[in-house]
C-alpha positions as CSV (number, residue, x, y, z in Angstrom):
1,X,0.0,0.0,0.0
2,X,1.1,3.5,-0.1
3,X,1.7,4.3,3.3
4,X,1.5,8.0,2.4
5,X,-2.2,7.7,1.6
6,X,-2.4,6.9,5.2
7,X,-1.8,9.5,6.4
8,X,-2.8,12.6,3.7
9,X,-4.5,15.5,5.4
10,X,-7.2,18.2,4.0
11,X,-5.9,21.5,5.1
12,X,-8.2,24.4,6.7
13,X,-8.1,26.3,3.7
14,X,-9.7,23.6,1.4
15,X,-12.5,22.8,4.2
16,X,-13.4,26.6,4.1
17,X,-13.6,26.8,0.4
18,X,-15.7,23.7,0.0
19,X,-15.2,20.5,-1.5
20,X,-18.5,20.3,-3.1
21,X,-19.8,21.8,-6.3
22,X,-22.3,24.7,-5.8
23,X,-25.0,22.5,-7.5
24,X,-25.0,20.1,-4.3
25,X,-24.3,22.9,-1.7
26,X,-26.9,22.4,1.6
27,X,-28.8,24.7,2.2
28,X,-28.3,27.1,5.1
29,X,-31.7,27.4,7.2
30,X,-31.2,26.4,10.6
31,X,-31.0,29.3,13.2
32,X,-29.6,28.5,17.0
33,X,-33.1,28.3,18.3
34,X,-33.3,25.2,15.9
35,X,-30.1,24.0,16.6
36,X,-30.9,24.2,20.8
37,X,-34.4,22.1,19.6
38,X,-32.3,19.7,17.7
39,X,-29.8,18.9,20.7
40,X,-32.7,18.6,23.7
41,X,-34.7,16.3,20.9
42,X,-31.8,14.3,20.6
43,X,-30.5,14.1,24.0
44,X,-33.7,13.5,26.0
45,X,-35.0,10.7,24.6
46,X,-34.2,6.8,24.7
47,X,-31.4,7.7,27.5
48,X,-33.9,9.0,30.2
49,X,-37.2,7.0,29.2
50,X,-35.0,3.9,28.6
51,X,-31.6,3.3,29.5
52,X,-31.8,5.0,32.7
53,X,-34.0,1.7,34.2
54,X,-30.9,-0.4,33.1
55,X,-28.4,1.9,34.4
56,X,-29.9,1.7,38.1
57,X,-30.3,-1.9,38.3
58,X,-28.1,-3.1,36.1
59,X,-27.3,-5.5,33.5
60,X,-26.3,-8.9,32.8
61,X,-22.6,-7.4,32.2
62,X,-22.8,-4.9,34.4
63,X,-23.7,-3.8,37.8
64,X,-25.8,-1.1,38.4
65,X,-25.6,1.9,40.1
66,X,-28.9,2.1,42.4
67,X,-30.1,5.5,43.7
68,X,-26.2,6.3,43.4
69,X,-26.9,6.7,39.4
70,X,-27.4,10.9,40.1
71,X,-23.7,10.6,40.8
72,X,-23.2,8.6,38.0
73,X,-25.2,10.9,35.4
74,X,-22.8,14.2,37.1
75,X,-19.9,12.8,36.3
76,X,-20.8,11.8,32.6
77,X,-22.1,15.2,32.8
78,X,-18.2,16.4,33.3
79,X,-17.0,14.1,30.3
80,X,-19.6,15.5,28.2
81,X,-19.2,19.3,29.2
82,X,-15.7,19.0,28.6
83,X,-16.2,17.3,25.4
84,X,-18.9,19.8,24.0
85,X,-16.3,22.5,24.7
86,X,-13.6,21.0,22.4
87,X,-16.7,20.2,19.8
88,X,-17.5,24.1,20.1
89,X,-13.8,25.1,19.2
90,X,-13.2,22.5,16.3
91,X,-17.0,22.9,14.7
92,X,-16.5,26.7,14.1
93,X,-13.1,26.1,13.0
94,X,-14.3,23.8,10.5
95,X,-18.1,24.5,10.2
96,X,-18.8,22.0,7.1
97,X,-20.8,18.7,7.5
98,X,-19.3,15.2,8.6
99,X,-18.5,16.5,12.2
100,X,-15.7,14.1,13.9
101,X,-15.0,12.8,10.6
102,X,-14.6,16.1,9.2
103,X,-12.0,17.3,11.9
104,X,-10.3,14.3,12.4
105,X,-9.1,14.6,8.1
106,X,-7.9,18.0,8.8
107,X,-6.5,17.4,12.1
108,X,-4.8,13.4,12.2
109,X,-4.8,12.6,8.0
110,X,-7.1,10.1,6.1
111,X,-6.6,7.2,7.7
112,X,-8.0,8.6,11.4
113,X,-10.5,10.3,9.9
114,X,-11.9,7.0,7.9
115,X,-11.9,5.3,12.0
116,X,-14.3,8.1,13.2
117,X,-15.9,7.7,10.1
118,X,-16.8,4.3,10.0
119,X,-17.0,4.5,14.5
120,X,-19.7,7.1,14.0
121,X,-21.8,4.5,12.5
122,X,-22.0,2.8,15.8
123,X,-22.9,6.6,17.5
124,X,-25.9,7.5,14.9
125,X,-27.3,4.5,13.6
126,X,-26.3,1.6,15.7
127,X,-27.3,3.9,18.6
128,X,-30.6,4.5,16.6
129,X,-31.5,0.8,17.1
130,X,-31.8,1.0,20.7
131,X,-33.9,4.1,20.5
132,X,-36.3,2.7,17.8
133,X,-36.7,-0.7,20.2
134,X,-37.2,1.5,23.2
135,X,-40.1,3.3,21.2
136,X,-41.5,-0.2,20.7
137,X,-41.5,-0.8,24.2
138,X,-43.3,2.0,25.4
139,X,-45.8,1.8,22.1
140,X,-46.6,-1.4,23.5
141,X,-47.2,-0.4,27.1
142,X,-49.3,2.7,25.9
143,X,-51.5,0.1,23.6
144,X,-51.6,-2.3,27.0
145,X,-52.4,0.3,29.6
146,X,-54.9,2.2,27.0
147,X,-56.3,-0.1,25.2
148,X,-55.6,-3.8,26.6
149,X,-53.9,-4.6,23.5
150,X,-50.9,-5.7,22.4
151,X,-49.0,-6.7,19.9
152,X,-47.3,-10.6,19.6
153,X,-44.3,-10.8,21.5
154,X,-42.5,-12.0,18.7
155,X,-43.4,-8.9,16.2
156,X,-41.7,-6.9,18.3
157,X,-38.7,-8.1,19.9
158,X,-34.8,-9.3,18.2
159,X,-34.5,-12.9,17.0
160,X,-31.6,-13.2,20.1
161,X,-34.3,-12.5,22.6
162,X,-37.1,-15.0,20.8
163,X,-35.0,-17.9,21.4
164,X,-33.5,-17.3,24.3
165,X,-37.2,-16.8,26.3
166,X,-39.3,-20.2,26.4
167,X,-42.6,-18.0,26.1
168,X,-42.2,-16.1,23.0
169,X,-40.4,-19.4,21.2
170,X,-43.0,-21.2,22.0
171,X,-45.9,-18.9,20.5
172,X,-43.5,-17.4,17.5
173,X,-44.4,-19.1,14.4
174,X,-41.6,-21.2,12.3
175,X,-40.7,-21.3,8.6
176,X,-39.1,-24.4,7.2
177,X,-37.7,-25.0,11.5
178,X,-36.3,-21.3,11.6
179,X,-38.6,-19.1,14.3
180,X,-39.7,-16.1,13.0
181,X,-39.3,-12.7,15.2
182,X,-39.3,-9.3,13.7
183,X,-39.5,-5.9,15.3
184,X,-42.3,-4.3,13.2
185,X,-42.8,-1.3,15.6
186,X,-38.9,-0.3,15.2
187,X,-39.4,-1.0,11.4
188,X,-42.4,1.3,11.0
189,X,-41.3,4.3,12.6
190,X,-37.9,3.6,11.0
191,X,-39.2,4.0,7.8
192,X,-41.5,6.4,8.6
193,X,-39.0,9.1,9.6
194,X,-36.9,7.9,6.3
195,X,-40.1,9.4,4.2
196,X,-39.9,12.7,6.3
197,X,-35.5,13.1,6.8
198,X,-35.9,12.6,2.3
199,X,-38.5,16.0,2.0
200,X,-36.1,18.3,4.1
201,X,-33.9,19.3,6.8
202,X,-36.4,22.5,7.7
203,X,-39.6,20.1,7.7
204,X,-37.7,17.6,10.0
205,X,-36.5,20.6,12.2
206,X,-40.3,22.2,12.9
207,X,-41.7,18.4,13.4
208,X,-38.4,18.1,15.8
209,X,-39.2,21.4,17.6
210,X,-43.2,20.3,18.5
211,X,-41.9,16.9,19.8
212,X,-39.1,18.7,21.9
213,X,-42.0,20.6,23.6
214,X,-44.1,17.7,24.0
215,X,-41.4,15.9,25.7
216,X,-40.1,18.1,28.0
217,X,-43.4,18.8,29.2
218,X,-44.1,15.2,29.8
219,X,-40.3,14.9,32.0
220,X,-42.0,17.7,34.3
221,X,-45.3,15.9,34.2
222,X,-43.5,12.8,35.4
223,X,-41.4,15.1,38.3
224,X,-44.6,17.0,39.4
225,X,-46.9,13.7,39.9
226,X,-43.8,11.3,41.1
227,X,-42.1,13.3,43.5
228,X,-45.2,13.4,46.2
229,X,-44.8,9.0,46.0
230,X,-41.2,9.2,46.6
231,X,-40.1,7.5,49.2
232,X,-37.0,7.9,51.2
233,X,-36.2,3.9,52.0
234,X,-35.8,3.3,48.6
235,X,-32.5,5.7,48.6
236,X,-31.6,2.4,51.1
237,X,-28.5,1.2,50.1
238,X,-27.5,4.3,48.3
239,X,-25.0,2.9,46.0
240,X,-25.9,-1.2,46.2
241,X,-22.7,-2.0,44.0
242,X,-20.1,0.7,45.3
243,X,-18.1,2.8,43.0
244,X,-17.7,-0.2,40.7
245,X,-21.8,0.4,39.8
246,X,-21.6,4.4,40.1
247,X,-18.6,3.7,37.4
248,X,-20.2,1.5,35.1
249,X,-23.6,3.9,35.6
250,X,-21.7,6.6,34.1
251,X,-20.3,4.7,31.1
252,X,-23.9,3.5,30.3
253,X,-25.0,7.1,31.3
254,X,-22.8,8.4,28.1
255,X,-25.8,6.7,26.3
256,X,-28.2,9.7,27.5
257,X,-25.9,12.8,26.4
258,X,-24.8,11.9,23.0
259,X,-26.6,14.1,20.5
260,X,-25.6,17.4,21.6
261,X,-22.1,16.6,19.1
262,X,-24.9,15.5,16.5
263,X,-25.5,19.0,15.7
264,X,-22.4,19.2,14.2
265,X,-23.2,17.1,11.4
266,X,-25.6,20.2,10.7
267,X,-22.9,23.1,10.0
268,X,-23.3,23.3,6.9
269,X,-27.2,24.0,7.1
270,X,-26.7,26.7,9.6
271,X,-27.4,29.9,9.6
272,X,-24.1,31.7,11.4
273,X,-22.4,28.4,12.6
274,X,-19.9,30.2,14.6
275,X,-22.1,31.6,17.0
276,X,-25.2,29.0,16.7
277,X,-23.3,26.0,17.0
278,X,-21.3,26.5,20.5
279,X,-24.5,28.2,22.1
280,X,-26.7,25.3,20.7
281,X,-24.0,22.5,21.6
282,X,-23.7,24.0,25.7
283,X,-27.2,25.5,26.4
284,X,-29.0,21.6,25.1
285,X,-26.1,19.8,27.4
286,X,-26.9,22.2,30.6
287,X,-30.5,21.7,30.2
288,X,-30.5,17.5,29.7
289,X,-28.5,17.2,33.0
290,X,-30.8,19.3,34.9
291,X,-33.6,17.3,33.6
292,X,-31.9,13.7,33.9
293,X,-30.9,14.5,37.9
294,X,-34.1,15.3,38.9
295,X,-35.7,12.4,37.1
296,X,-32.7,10.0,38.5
297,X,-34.6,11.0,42.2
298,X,-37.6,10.5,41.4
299,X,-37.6,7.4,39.9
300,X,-35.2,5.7,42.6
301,X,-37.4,7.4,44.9
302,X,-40.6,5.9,43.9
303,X,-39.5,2.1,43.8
304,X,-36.5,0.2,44.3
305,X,-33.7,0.7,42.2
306,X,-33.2,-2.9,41.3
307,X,-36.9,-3.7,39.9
308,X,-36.2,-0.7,37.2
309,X,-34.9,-2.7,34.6
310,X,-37.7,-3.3,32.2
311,X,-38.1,-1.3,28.5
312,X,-40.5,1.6,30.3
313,X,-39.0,2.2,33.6
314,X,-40.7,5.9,34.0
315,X,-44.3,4.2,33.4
316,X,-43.2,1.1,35.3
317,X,-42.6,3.5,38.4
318,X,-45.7,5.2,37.9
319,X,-47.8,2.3,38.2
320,X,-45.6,1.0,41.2
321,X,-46.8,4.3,42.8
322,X,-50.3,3.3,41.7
323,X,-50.8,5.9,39.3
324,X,-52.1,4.2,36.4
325,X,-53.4,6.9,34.6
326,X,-50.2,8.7,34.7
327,X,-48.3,6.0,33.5
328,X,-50.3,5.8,30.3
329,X,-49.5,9.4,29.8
330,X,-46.3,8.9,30.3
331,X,-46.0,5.6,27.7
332,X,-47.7,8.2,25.1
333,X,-45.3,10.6,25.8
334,X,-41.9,8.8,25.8
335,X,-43.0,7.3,22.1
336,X,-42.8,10.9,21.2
337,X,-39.5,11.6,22.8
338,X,-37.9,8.4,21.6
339,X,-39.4,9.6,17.9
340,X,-37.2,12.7,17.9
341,X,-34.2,10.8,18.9
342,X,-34.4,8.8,16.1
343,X,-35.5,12.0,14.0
344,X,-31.9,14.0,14.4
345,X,-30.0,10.7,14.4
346,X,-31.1,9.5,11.0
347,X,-30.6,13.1,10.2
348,X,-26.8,13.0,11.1
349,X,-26.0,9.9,9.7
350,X,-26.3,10.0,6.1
351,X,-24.4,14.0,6.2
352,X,-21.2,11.7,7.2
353,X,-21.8,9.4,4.8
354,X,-21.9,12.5,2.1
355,X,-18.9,14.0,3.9
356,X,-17.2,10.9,3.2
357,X,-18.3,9.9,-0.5
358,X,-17.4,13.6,-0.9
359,X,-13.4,13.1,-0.3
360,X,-13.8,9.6,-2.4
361,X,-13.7,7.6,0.6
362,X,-17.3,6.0,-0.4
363,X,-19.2,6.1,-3.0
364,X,-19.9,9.2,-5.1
365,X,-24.1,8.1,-4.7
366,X,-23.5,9.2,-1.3
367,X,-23.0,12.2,-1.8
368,X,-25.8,12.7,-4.3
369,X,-28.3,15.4,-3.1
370,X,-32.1,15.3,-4.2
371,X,-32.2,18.3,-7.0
372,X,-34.9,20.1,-5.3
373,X,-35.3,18.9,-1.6
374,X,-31.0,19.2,-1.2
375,X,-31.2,16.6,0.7
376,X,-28.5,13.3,0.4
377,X,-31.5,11.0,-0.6
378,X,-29.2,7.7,-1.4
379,X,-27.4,8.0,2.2
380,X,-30.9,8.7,4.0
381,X,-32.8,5.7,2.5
382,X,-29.9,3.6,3.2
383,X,-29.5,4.6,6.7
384,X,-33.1,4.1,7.0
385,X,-33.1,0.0,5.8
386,X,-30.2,-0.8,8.2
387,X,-32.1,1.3,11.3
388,X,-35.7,-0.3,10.0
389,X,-34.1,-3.9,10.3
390,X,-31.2,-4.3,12.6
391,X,-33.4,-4.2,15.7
392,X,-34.8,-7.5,14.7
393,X,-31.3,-8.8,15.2
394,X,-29.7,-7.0,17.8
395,X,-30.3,-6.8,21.2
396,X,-31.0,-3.5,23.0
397,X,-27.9,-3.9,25.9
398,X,-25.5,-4.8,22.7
399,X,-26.6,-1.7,20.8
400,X,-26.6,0.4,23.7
401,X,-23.1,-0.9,25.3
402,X,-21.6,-0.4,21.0
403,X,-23.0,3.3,21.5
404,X,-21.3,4.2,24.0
405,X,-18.0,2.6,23.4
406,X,-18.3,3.9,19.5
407,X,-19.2,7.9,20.8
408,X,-16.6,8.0,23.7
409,X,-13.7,6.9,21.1
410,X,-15.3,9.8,18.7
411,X,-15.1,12.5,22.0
412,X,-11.6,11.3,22.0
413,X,-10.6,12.0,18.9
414,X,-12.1,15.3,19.0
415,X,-10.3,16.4,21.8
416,X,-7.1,14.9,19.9
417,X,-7.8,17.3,16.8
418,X,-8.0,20.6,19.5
419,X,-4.3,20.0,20.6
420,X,-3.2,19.5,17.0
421,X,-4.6,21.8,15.2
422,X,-3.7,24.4,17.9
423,X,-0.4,23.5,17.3
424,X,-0.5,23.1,13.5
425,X,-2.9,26.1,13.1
426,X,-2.0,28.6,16.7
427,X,-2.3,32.0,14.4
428,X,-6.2,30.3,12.4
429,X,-8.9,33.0,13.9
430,X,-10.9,30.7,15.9
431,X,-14.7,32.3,16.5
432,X,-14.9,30.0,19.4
433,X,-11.7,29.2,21.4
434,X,-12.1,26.7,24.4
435,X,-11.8,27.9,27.6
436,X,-9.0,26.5,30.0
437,X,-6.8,25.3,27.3
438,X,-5.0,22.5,27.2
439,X,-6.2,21.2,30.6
440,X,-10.1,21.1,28.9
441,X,-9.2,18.7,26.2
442,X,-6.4,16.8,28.1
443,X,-9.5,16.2,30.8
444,X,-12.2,15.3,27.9
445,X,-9.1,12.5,26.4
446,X,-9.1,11.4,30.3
447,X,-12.5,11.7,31.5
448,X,-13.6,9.7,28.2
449,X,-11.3,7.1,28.4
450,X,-12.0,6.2,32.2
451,X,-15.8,5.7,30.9
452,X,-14.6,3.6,28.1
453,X,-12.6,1.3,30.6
454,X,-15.5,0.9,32.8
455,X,-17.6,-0.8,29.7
456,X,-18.0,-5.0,29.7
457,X,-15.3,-6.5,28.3
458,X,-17.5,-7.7,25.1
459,X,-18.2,-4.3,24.3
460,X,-14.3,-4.0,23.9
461,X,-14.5,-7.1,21.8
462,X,-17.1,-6.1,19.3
463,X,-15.5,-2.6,19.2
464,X,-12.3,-4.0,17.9
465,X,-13.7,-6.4,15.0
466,X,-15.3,-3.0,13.6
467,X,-12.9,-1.4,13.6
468,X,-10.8,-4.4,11.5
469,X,-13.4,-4.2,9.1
470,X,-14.1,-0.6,8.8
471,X,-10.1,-1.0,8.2
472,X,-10.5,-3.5,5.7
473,X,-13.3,-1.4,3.7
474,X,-10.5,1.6,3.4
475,X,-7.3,-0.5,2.2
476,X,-9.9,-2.4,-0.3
477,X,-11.7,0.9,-1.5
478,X,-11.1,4.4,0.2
479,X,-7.4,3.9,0.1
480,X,-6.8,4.1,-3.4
481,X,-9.9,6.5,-4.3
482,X,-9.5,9.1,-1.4
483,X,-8.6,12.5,-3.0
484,X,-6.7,14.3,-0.9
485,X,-2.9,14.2,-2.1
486,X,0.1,13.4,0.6
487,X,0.9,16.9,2.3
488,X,3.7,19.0,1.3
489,X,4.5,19.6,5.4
490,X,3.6,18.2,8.0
């Protein structure tokens, strides 16, 4: 191979100008108060209505972290604060799509920027699985506490769950000796949001915006009628599994901040990047952690922390306090929230991909854009299929524990790029600069990497063979197609 290829770098210059022709330019219509929209609808969502019930009692691979998890979701609150400031510094620096990807060409060369590339898929659409199966969870405990109804266990679970539970094997039907599972409620909202993500960025934005609303509303609906059930003995052991649970808490916890980076993806749509992007970015992460402490005591308040590990934990709670009513509300609600997750992830996703196919890493369909909605209709749709069926497949703790691992090594490399391209770059006007320089990124690289330790060992596993292949896609394809020549200087 060329081992110069390896390591060719875009410079800042050729991001600023553009490496796409004007024809298939995005168009620039997203203001900050969108942006802010954007990053609560994809931060509260899946992570608070979902995860949060695994991340208190804790998982077949890991312990959890009991009433202890408001520790837990403060310190992920620190990685992710710390994070967001580097993302700030590097996305107004470079305010084009492909976010991580983007930075991590101009910053580290080809090679590292192909990784993040190919990792991101585990941060938007691997991490989009587990959001579209949580919304099948509490779609089904709405249609149960509502309407008495409910769908077969089998159309709406993965096929690793079907066989491994006696009940749902036994009722699934079989084709030729294979049982037959499928997750129709992931694959119908999955698809559903493909149709929307292909008509346009600013229609996906205002639907985004009215679920944002709905679902903050419904957090405070759940604080206001839970907190008068809490009760103090279920704070009794405060942290059941010591600091190894608060630990592994907060590496699951990563789960409910990621999104806040996924408006980065969106630069290139934005109206005044430089000054919507950081204000977006911080004000949508200061908001989330208010909102997930004060649901972390409520809900470990209202019943033991070790009987929260079921799909709807809020509505589970709810009906442990005996308000049944509330807890349908609250089923409603959290299919809402989880459907704006899913919204700005599949919106993030297939603007790598373009990034990507743009520098010849991929594809050049990739990078095609619909001639009158400017939108990257190829990447979308495909993006779409794998979300729409992988959830029949994989299970929700795999997809959540890849997340995590896949977005903390992203965070990483962010942080990286800072240090670099401060010292490459130390005279580049930089609209936003990060505050407390070089501690801020040096803490990000630390804080992240201590949460990536405290993941299963699996997680690790599955991380690396990934990463081989992603590596084995580039030296087959991207390798010889990417068109960035080798630098002149380092």
């Amino acid at each position: 191979m060329r081992g110069s290829a390896w390591w060719r770098r875009k410079t800042l210059d050729e991001v600023s100008e553009g490496q796409a022709p004007a024809q298939a330019a995005l168009r620039r219509v997203l203001t900050t108060a969108d942006l802010l929209f954007l990053g609560v609808g994809a931060i509260v969502g899946a992570g608070l209505f979902s995860s949060i019930g695994d991340m208190a009692a804790g998982t077949a691979d890991a312990p959890g972290a009991g009433p202890a998890l408001v520790i837990s979701y403060l310190l992920t609150a620190l990685a992710c604060g710390l994070s967001a400031l580097c993302y700030a510094e590097i996305s107004t620096l470079v305010p084009v799509s492909g976010s991580a990807y983007t930075y991590a060409y101009v910053a580290l060369g080809e090679v590292i920027a192909w990784i993040i590339g190919w990792d991101l898929v585990i941060e938007y659409a691997v991490g989009n699985i587990y959001v579209a199966q949580s919304w099948g969870d509490y779609l089904r405990s709405f249609l149960r506490g509502t309407f008495g109804r409910d769908l077969p266990a089998w159309l709406a679970v993965d096929h690793q769950t079907a066989l491994a539970t006696p009940a749902i094997a036994a009722a699934a039907p079989r084709l030729g000796g294979f049982l037959v599972s499928f997750h129709l409620p992931a694959f119908l909202i999955t698809a559903a949001l493909t149709v929307l993500l292909v008509r346009g960025v600013r229609e996906s934005a205002r639907a985004n915006t009215a679920l944002v609303a709905l679902k903050v509303t419904l957090v405070l609906f759940f604080l206001l009628f839970g907190v008068a059930r809490v009760d103090v003995h279920n704070y009794v052991p405060f942290a059941p599994h010591g600091w190894r649970g608060i630990w592994t808490g907060a590496s699951l916890a990563f789960f409910s901040y990621i999104g806040f980076d996924a408006l980065s993806t969106m630069a290139e749509e934005t109206i005044a990047p430089a000054r919507a992007l950081p204000r977006a970015m911080l004000g949508s992460l200061g908001i989330c952690t208010a909102l997930y402490v004060a649901t972390a005591l409520v809900l470990t308040g209202l019943v033991p922390a070790a009987e929260l590990g079921t799909g709807d934990p809020l509505s589970h709670a709810l009906r442990a306090a005996g308000l049944e009513g509330a807890a349908n509300v609250m089923a409603f609600g959290a299919v809402l929230a989880c459907t704006a997750v899913l919204l700005v992830f599949q919106l993030g996703q297939p603007r790598i991909l373009m990034a990507m196919a743009r520098d010849g890493l991929l594809p050049p369909i990739f990078a095609r854009l619909h001639p009158t909605r400017g939108t990257p209709v190829f990447a979308t749709v495909l993006t779409g299929a794998f979300v729409a069926l992988a959830p029949s497949f994989l299970t929700p703790g795999q997809a959540l524990e890849l997340t995590n691992i896949g977005t903390l090594f992203a965070f990483v490399l962010v942080a990286l790029g800072v240090i670099v391209l401060r010292v490459r770059e130390p005279h580049r006007p930089r609209p936003f600069r990060c505050p407390g320089y070089p501690f801020t990124p040096v803490g990000a690289i630390a804080a992240c990497g201590a949460l990536m330790i405290g993941l299963p060992r699996m997680t690790w596993v599955r991380f690396a063979v990934w990463l081989v292949v992603g590596l084995v896609i580039y030296a087959l394809y991207g390798q010889r197609r990417g068109r960035r020549q080798p630098p002149t200087s380092a």
